[in-house]
C-alpha positions in Angstrom: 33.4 -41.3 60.1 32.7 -38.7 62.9 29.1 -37.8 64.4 30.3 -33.8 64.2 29.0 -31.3 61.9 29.8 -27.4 61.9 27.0 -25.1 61.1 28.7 -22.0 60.2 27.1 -18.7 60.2 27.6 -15.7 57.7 27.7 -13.1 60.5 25.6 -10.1 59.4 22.0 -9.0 60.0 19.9 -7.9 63.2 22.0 -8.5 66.5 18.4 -9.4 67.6 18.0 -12.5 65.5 21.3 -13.3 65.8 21.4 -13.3 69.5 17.4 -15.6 68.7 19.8 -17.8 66.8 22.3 -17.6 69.2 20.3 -18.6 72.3 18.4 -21.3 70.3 21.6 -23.2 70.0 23.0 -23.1 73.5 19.8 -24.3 74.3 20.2 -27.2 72.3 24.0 -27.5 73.6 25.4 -26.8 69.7 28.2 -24.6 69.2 28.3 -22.8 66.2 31.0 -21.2 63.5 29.9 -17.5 62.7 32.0 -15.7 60.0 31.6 -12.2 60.6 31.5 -9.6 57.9 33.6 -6.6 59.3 31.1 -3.6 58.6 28.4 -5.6 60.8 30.9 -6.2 63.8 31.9 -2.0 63.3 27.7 -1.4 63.8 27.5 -4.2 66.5 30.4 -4.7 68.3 29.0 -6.5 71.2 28.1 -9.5 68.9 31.8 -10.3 69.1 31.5 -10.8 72.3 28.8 -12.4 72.7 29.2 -15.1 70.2 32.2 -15.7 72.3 30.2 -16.0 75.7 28.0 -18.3 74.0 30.9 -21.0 73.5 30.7 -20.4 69.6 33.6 -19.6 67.7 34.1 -16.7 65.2 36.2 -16.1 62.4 36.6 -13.5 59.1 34.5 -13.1 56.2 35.7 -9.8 54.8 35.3 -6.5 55.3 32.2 -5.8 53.3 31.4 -9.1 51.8 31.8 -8.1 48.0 32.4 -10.1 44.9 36.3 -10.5 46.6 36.9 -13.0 43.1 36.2 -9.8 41.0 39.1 -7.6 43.6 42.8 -7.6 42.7 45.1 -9.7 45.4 45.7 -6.2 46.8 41.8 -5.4 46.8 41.2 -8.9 48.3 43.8 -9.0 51.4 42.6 -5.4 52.6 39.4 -6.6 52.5 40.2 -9.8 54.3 43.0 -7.4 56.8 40.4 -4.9 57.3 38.0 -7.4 59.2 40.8 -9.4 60.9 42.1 -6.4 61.9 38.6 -5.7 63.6 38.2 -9.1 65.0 41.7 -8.4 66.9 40.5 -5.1 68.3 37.1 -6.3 69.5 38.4 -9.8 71.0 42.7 -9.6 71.0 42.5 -12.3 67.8 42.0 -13.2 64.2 40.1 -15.8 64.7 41.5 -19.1 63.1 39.2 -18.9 60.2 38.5 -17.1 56.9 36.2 -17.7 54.5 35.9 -15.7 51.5 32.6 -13.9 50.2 30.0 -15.0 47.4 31.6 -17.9 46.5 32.2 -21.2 47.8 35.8 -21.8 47.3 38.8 -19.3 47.2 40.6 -18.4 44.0 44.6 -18.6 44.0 44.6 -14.8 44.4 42.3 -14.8 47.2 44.3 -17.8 48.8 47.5 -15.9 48.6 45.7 -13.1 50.3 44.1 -14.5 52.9 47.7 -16.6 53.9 49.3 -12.7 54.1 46.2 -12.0 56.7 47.6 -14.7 58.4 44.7 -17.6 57.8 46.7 -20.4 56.8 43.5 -22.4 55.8 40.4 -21.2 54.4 37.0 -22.5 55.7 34.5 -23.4 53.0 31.7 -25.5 53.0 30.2 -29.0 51.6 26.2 -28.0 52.1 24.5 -24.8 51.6 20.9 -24.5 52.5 20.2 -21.2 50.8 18.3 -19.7 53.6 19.5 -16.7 52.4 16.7 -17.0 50.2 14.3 -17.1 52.7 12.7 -20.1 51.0 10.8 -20.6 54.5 11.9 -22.8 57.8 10.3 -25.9 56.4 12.2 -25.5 53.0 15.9 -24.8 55.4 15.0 -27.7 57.6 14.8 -30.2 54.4 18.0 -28.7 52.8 19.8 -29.5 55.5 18.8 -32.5 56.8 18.0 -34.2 53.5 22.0 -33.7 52.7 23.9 -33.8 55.5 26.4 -36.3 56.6 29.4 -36.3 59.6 32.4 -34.1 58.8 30.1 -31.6 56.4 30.5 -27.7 57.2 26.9 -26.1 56.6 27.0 -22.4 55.2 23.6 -20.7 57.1 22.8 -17.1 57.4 22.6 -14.7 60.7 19.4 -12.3 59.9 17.1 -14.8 58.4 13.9 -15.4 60.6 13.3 -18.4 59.1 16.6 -19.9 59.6 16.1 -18.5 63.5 12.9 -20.9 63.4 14.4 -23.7 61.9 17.7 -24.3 63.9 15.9 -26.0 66.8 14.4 -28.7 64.0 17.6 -28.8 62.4 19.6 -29.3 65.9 16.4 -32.5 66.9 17.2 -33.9 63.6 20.7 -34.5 63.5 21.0 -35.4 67.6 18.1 -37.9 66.2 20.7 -39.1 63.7 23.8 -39.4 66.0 25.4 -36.4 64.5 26.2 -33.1 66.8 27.3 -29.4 66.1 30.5 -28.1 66.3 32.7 -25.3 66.0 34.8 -25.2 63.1 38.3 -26.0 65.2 36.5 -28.3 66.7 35.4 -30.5 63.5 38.9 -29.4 62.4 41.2 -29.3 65.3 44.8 -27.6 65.1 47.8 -30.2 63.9 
C-alpha cells in the first residue's frame, strides 16, 4: 500500500484561481497533476509555465473538452493532437499524460487515438469529488476525504472557488492520515 495520492486538476478556468490553487498547494508542499484543456492554455499560455515552476506536472485533456465518446477516432485524435501539439509549443513536450473529456474511462476508439498522439497510457481516475458542481468547500472536503485511500487519482477542477478553499483542508486531512500528494508520474513512475 503506498501513502501517495494524485490530485489531478481539469485545467481550465481563471488563471487567477488557478494560480490561488496553485500557490495553496506549494504551500502545503503537494504537487499536483493538471490536465489542461488546449483552448484555455491558447487564452493563458503562461499557466503552462507556471504549473511547471510550481513543481506540478501537466498533461492533455483535449482540445476543447467535448463529448470526445460522441467524435469519430479521426474527430477524437485531432482533438487529443491539437492540445498536445500546444503543450509542445508552450513547454517542448506532450506531457506523459492524457486523459479524455466527460467521461471517466476511454472508449477503444479514443484509446486508439490517444496512442497515435503518442500517450501510451491514459490517466483516469478512482475518486471524483464533483466540485465542478460547486456543491460548496465543506461538501469537496467530505468527498474527498470520506473516500480516499493510497494509490487513488482524484479528478478536481481549476476555476472552482470552492475547491480553491478547500485544498488546504483536503491537503491537513490526508498529511493527518499518512497519505501525501503526488504528481501523476510520480504515483505512477515510468517502467
Amino acid at each position: 500500500m503506498t501513502d501517495a495520492v494524485a490530485l489531478t486538476f481539469h485545467g481550465d478556468g481563471s488563471p487567477e484561481l488557478a494560480e490561488a490553487l496553485l500557490s495553496e498547494a506549494e504551500r502545503a508542499d503537494a504537487r499536483l497533476t493538471v490536465l489542461a484543456v488546449g483552448q484555455w492554455l491558447a487564452q493563458y499560455p503562461q499557466m503552462a509555465e507556471r504549473v511547471l515552476k510550481g513543481g506540478h506536472e501537466l498533461g492533455n485533456h483535449t482540445e476543447n473538452h467535448l463529448d470526445i465518446d460522441a467524435m469519430s477516432e479521426t474527430q477524437a485524435y485531432e482533438e487529443i493532437e491539437r492540445c498536445a501539439q500546444r503543450l509542445e509549443q508552450l513547454t517542448g513536450s506532450r506531457g506523459r499524460w492524457f486523459r479524455q473529456s466527460q467521461a471517466q474511462h476511454a472508449s477503444a476508439s479514443v484509446r486508439t487515438a490517444a496512442r497515435r498522439a503518442g500517450y501510451g497510457t491514459l490517466l483516469s481516475y478512482d475518486l471524483d469529488p464533483l466540485d465542478y458542481t460547486d456543491p460548496g468547500s465543506t461538501a469537496v472536503v467530505s468527498n474527498v476525504l470520506n473516500k480516499i485511500h493510497g494509490g487513488d487519482v482524484v479528478s478536481m477542477h481549476l476555476g472552482h472557488p470552492e475547491t480553491v478553499t478547500a485544498l488546504p483542508v483536503i491537503l491537513a486531512g490526508l498529511k493527518s492520515r499518512g497519505l501525501r500528494a503526488v504528481t501523476a508520474s510520480e504515483l505512477f513512475p515510468p517502467p
